[in-house]
Each structure stands twice: as C-alpha cells, then as structure tokens.
VEXDREN-2710 file (C-alpha; in Angstrom, 1 decimal):
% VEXDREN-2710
k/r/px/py/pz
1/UNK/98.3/100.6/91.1
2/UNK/97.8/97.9/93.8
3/UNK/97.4/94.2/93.9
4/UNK/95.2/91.5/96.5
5/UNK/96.1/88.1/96.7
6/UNK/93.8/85.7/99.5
7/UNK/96.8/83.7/101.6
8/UNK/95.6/81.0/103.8
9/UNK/95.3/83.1/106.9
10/UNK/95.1/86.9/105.3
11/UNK/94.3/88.8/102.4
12/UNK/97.6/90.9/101.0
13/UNK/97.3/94.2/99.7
14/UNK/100.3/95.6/97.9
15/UNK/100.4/99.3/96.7
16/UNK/102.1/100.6/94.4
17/UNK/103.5/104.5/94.2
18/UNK/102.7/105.5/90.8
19/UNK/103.4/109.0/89.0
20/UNK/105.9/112.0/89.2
21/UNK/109.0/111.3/91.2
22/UNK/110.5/111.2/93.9
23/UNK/108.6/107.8/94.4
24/UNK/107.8/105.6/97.4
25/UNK/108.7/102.0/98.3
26/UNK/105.6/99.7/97.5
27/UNK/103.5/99.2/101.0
28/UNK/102.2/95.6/101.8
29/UNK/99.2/95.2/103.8
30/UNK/98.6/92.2/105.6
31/UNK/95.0/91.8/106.7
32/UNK/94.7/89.1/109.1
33/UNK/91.2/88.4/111.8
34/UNK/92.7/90.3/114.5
35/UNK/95.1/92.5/113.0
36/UNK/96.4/94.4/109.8
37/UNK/99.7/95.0/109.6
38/UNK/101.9/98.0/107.0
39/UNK/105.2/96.8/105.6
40/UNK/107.6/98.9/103.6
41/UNK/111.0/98.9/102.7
42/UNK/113.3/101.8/103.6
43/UNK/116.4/102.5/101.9
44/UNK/118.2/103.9/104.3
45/UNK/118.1/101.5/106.8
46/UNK/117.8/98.9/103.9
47/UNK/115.7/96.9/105.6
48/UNK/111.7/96.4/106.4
49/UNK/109.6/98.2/108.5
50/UNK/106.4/96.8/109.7
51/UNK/103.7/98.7/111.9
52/UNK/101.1/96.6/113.5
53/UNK/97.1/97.9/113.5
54/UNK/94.8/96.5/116.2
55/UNK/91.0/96.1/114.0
56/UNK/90.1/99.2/116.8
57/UNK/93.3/101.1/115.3
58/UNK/92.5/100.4/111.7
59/UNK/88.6/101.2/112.4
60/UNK/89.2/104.2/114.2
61/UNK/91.9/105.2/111.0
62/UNK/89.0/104.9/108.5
63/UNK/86.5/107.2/110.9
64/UNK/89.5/110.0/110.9
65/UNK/89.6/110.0/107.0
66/UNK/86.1/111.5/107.0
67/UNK/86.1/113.5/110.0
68/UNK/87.7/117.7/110.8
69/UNK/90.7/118.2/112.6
70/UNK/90.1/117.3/116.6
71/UNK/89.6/114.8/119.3
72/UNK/87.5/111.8/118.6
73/UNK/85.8/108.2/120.7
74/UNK/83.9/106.3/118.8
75/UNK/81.2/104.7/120.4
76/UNK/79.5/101.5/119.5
77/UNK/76.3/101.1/118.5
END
C-alpha cells in the first residue's frame, strides 16, 4: 500500500510493508527538484534514517532495475 500527498515544495511518497511478517518500517520519499530523499524509522536506534538521492543517483537507480548484473555509464542523449 502506499500514499502521495503534493507539499508546497515536493511530492511525498509513503510506502507501506504489507503481507507475511517480519514487517518493515513504512519508507517516506520526499521528491523535491533537485533531490529525493528515503526516510525510515529504525527500531533499534529508535530514531530516523534519511538517505539523500542526487536526480543522477535516483535516474541511474531506475536504469539498474532493468539492466544484468555489471558496470554501467549512462550517457545522455
């Protein structure tokens, strides 16, 4: 399951682990013009953790989805 909400400066994202246990913390996704960034809360620190995705990162994360196991540059066209 997973819910988008438009803020003034990004669109939110939040997923939600659904199914057999052991379960995961939801994961917020912030999509802003020049970055997206991950949020999710761990337990064991009991606190946030946030990773921060240049637009290159995130673009370069969608390629490897669809691509074999190796080295990849992306080129632009």
């Amino acid at each position: 399951m997973f819910s988008i909400e438009h803020d003034y400066d990004a669109t939110v994202v939040t997923l939600v682990d659904e199914g057999k246990a052991p379960l995961r913390e939801d994961v917020i996704i912030n999509a802003f013009d020049d970055c997206v960034t991950l949020t999710q809360y761990d337990p064991r620190s009991d606190s946030d953790v946030q990773i921060t995705m240049s637009m290159t990162q995130l673009r370069d994360l969608q390629a490897a989805l669809d691509l074999p196991e190796g080295i990849y540059r992306l080129r632009k066209t």
